[in-house]
C-alpha positions in Angstrom: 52.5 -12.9 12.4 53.0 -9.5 13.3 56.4 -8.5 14.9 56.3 -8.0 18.8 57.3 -4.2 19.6 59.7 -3.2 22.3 59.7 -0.1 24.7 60.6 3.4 23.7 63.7 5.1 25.3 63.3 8.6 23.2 61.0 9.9 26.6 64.2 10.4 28.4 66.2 11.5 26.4 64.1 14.6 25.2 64.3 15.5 28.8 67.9 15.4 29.0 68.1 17.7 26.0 65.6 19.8 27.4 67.9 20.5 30.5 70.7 20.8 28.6 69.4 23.4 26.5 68.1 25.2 29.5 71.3 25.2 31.3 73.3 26.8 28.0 70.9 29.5 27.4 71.2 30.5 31.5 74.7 30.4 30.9 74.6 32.6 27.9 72.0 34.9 29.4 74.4 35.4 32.4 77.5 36.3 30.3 75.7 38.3 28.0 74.7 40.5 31.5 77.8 40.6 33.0 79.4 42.1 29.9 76.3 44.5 29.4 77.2 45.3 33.6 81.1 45.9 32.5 79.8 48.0 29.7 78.0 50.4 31.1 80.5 50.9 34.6 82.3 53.8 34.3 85.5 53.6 34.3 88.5 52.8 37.0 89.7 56.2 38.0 93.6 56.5 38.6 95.1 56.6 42.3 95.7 59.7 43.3 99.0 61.0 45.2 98.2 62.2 48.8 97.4 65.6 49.4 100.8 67.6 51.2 99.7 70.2 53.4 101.5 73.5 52.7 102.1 77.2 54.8 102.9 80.3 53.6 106.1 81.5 55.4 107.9 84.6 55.5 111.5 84.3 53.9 114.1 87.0 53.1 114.8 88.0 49.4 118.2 88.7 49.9 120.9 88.0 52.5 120.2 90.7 55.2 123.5 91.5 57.6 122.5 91.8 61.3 120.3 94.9 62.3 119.1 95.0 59.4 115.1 96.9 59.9 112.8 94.2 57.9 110.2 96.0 55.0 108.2 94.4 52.6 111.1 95.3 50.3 113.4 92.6 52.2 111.2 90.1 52.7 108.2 87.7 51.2 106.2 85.0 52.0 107.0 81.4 49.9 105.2 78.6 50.2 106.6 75.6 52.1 105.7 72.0 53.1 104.9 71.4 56.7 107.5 68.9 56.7 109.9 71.8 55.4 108.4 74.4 58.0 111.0 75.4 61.1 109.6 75.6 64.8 108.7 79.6 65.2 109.2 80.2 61.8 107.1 83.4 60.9 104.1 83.2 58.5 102.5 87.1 58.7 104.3 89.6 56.9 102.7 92.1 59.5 104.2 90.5 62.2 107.8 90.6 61.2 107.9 94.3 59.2 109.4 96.6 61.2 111.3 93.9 63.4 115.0 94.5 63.1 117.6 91.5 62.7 119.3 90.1 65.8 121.6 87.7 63.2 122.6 87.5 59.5 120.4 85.4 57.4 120.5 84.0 53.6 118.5 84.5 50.7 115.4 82.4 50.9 115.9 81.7 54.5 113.1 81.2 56.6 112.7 84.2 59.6 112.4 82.7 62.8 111.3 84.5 66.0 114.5 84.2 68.0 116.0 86.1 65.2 113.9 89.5 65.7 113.6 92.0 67.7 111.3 95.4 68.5 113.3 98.3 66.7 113.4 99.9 70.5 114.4 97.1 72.3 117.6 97.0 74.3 118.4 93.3 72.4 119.6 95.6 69.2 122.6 96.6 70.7 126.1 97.5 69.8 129.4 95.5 71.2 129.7 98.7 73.7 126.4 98.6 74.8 126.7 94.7 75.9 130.8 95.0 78.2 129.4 96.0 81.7 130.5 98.9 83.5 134.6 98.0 84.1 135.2 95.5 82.2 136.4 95.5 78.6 135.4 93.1 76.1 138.8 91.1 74.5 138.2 88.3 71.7 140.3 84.7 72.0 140.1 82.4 69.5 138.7 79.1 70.3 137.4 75.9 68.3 135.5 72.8 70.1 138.4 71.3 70.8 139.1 74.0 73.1 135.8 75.2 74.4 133.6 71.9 75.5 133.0 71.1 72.1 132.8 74.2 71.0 129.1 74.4 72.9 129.7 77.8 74.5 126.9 80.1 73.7 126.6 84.0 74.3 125.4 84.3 78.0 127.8 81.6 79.3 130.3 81.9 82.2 133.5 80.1 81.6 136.8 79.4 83.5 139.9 80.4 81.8 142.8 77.7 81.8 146.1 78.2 80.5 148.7 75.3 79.5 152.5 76.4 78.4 155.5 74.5 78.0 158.9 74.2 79.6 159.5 76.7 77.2 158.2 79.4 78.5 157.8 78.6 82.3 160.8 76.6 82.9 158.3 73.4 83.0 155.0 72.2 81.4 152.6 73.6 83.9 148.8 74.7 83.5 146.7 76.9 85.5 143.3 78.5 86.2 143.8 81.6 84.8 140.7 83.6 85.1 137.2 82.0 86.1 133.8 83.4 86.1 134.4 85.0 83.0 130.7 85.9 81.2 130.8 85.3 77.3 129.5 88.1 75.5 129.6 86.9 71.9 130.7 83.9 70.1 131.9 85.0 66.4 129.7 87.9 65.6 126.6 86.4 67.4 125.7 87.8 71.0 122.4 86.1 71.5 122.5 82.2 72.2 119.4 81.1 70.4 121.0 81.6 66.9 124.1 79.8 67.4 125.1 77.8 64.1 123.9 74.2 64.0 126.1 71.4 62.7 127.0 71.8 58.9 126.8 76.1 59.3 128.5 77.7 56.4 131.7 79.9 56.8 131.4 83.0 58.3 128.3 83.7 60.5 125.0 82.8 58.7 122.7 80.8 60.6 122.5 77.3 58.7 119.5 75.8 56.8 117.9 73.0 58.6 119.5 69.5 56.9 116.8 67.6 55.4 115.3 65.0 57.5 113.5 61.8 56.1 110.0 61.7 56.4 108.4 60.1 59.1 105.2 59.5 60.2 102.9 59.6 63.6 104.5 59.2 66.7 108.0 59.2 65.0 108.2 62.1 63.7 106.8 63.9 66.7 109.5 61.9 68.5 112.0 63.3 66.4 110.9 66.7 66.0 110.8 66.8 70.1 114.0 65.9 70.0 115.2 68.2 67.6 114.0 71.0 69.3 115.5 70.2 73.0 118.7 68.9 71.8 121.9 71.0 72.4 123.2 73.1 69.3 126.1 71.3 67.4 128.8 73.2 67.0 130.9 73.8 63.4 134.5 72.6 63.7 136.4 76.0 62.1 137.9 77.8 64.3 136.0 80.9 65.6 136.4 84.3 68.0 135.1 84.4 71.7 134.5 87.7 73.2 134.8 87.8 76.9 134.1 90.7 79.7 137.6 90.7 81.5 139.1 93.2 83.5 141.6 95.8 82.4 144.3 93.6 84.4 143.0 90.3 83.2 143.1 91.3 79.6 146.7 91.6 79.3 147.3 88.8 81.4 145.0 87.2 78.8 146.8 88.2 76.0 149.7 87.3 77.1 148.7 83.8 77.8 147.3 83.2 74.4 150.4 84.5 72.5 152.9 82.2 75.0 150.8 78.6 75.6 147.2 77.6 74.7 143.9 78.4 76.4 140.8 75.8 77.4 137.3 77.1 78.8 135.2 75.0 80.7 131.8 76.2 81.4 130.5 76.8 84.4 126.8 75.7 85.9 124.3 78.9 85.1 123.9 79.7 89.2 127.5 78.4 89.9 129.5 82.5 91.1 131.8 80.1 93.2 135.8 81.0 93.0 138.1 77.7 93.5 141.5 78.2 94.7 143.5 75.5 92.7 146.9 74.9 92.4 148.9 75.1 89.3 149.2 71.6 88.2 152.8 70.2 86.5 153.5 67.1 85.1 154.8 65.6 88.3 151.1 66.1 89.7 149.5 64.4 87.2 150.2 60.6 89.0 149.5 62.4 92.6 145.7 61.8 93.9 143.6 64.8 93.9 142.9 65.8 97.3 140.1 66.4 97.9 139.0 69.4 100.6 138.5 68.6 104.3 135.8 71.1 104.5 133.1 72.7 102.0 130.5 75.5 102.5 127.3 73.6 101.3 124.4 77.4 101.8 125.3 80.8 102.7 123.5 83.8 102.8 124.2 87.5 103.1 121.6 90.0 104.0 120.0 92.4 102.9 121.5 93.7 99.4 121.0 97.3 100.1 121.7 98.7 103.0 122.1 102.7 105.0 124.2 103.6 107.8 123.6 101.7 110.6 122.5 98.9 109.4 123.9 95.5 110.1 125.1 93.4 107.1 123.9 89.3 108.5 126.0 86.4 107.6 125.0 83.0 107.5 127.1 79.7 106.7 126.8 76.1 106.6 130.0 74.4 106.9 129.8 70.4 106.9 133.4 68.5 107.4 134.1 66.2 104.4 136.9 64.4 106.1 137.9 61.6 108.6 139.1 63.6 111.1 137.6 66.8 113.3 138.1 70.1 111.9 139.6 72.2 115.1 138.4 75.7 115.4 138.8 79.6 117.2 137.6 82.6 117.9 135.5 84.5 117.4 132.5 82.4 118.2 129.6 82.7 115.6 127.3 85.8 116.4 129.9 88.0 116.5 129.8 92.1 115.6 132.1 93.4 113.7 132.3 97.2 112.8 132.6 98.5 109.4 137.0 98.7 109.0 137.8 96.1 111.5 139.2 92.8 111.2 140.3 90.3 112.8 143.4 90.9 113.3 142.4 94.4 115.1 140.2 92.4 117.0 142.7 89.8 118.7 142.0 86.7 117.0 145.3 86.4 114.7 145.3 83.5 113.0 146.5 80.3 114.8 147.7 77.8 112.5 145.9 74.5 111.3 141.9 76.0 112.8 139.2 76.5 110.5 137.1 79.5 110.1 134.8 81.1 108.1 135.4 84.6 106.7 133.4 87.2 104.3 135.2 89.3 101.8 134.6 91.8 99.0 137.9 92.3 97.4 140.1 89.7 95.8 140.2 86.3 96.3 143.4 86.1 98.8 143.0 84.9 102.1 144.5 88.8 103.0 140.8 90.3 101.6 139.1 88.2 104.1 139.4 90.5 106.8 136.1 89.2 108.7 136.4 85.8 110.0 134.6 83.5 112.5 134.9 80.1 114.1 132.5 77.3 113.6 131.5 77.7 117.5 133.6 74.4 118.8 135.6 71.4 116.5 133.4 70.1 114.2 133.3 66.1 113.8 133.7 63.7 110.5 130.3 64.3 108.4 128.7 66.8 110.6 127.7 69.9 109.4 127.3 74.0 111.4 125.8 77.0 110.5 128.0 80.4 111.3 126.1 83.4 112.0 127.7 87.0 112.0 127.7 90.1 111.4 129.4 93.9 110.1 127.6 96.9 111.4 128.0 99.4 108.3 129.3 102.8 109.7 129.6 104.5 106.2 128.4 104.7 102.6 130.1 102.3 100.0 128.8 101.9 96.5 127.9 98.7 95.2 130.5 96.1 96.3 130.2 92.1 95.8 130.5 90.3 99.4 130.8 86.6 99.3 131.8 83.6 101.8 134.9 81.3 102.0 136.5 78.4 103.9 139.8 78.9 105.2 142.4 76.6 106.8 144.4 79.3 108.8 146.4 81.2 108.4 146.2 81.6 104.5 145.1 78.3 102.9 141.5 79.3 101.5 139.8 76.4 100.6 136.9 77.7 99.8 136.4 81.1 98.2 133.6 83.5 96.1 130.9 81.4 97.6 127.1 82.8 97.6 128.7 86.3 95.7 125.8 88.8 96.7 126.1 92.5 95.3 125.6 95.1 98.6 125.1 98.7 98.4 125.2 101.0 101.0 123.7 104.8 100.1 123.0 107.6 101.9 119.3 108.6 101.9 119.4 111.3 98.9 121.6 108.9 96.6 120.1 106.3 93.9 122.2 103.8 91.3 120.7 103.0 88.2 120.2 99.2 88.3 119.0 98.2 84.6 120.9 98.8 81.6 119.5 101.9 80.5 116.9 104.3 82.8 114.4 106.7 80.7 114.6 110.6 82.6 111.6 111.9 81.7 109.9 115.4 81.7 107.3 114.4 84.6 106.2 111.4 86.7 104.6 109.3 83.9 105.2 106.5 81.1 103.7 109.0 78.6 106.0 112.2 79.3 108.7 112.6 77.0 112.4 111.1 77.0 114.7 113.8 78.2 117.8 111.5 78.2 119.4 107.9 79.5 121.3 107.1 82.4 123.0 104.0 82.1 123.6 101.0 85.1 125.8 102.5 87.8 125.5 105.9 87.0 124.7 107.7 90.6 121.9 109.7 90.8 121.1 112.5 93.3 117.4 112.0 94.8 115.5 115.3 94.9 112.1 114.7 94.8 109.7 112.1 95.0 105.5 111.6 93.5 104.5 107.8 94.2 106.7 105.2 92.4 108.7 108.0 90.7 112.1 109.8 91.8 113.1 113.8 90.8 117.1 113.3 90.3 119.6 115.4 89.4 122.2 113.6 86.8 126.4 114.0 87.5 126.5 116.7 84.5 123.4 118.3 87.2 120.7 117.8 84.4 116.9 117.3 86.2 114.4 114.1 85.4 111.5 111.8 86.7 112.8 107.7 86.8 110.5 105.0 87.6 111.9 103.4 91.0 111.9 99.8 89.3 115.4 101.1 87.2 116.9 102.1 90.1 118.6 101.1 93.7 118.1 103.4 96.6 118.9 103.1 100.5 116.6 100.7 102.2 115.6 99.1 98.7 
């Protein structure tokens, strides 16, 4: 009997195989493309460092002193980084040849703008050329301690304060010495733009920038905003500043430096007011500082050049700072003075305890205000006035400055050198050089020649006149043609 025979199970598993198989040789095939892929890819190239903008900038080859006339000898261009590159620094060598030095610089410095100027100009000038007529210039010594932080730039006007000891006074006492004082150089530099920034080397050179660290965007435009419109740091050593003093107030000046010590204070650029203070002791410094019952808050003197017959016009604004009415006198506002009188001539002596206003163009005593005027009836706590008057001019002066002041009668000026205006007064045929230096030239015209210079104040006699040019006749009676902007005539 034959055997009975089962079912198969080999159908299914061929299959399986089947798939199997198929599965591996897609997975090989993939690999084996994949590697071909990697193969053939060129390959990964290596980061590259970011590209730095750079300038060509002009730099000096060698220190150069002041005044020094730039060639291409002197001078050559470098490459910098931008982030290396200083605001106005110069990048044509055409622009800056022939440009003279205003201030020292190093070797491999970077020539700025503010440091040139035109071979012709009036900004290359000797020490001489920069004292204005009268005055002498006289050098102090001063460090920031002394000086508000040693921030005082050429072109400056300080106030001149001396402190001495029991020693030498009989008591420690300070005082305002001299104010209104115009700087004309600090060390050897007479221009303010190049003043040495913080970490300046000895002696005079203008300092390399310090290195910053680098920023980016916004920040660094921040910060280079910032650098530009902050105010100049000053170096600690001690330095020279030259002033323009009187005769009078240089030895007084001397004098006070070799006995005590000196402070300057700067004054506000439009600020020509004169304070009457008291000298201040040790015993004042517990006592309140008083604080002025009146103040002179506009003036105005009119006009600033003036003939015979003319009227010179006053106007002032007085307002009361106290508690209490300020009393007043004659003469009432709107009064006429003639050129020479005062008030005395006039009957209005002082009575003691008024207020008035007065005008003067002397010193800065109450005995130089010689034309005074009341404030037109007692003014009350807060209010304010305006005082008109007036000097009719009965003779030629040469330029004088005329300014207002406050004064408690009979001598207690509480207010002094307020709205200084300079007035002249010149007879038809006269002129005064107004500018530093006036070309005299061979005819009525920019393109004639240059006979010779007539520096500010020199008088000039008018003899002749074609459109916007004057014929004058010199002191030493030499003959020229000057453009009427240099110069002040009557009525102008």
């Amino acid at each position: 009997m034959n055997a009975i025979q089962r079912p198969t199970r080999r159908g299914p598993r061929i299959l399986l195989a089947v798939l199997l198989g198929a599965a591996a040789a897609a997975g090989v095939y993939l690999y084996v493309g994949q590697m071909q892929a990697a193969a053939e890819r060129p390959p990964a190239q290596p980061p590259q460092p970011p590209v730095v903008a750079r300038s060509r900038v002009v730099t000096a080859k060698q220190t150069l002193p002041a005044q020094t006339a730039l060639t291409a000898d002197n001078i050559e261009l470098r490459d910098a980084s931008q982030d290396a590159l200083q605001p106005n620094a110069q990048t044509n060598l055409n622009d800056v040849v022939g440009k003279v030095l205003l201030v020292p610089v190093a070797t491999g410095q970077q020539i700025l703008a503010p440091f040139l100027a035109n071979a012709d100009q009036p900004d290359v000038k000797k020490l001489a050329d920069l004292v204005p007529p009268g005055k002498r210039a006289m050098s102090v010594t001063f460090t920031e301690l002394n000086s508000a932080g040693g921030l005082v730039q050429p072109g400056d006007s300080v106030d001149v304060i001396g402190v001495f000891n029991k020693n030498v006074l009989g008591k420690d006492q300070s005082m305002l010495l001299l104010q209104d004082v115009p700087v004309l150089a600090v060390a050897q530099i007479t221009t303010a733009d190049p003043t040495p920034r913080q970490g300046a080397p000895a002696g005079n050179q203008p300092a390399m920038p310090l290195p910053q660290p680098q920023r980016s965007g916004s920040a660094n435009a921040a910060l280079q905003a910032a650098s530009v419109t902050s105010l100049p740091a000053a170096p600690a050593q001690t330095r020279t500043l030259t002033l323009a003093v009187d005769p009078e107030a240089a030895e007084r000046l001397a004098l006070a430096e070799d006995n005590g010590h000196l402070r300057y204070i700067v004054r506000p650029g439009a600020d020509r007011n004169q304070s009457t203070v008291l000298p201040a002791d040790l015993s004042t410094l517990v006592s309140p500082i008083q604080v002025a019952a009146g103040q002179i808050i506009a003036t105005q003197i009119t006009p600033s050049n003036t003939k015979v017959g003319d009227t010179i016009d006053v106007s002032i604004t007085v307002k009361n700072t106290s508690d209490k009415p300020l009393q007043t006198m004659g003469p009432e506002p709107g009064f006429t003075y003639v050129q020479g009188q005062t008030y005395f001539t006039q009957q209005y002596a002082s009575d003691p305890g008024k207020w008035r206003v007065g005008i003067g163009s002397a010193g800065l005593d109450s005995t130089d205000l010689q034309y005074r005027w009341g404030l037109g009836g007692d003014l009350a706590p807060g209010a304010t006035t305006t005082v008109t008057g007036h000097i009719k001019v009965t003779q030629d002066f040469k330029a004088t400055n005329f300014w207002t002041a406050l004064v408690n009668e009979p001598s207690n000026v509480v207010q002094s050198g307020v709205g200084m205006t300079l007035v002249t007064s010149l007879p038809q045929n006269l002129a005064i050089v107004a500018v530093d230096a006036a070309n005299l030239r061979s005819s009525p015209s920019i393109a004639a020649s240059v006979l010779q210079k007539a520096t500010y104040g020199t008088e000039l006699q008018i003899i002749g006149q074609s459109a916007d040019w004057f014929k004058v006749k010199l002191p030493d009676q030499s003959e020229g043609w000057v453009a009427a902007g240099w110069i002040v005539t009557a009525g102008r």
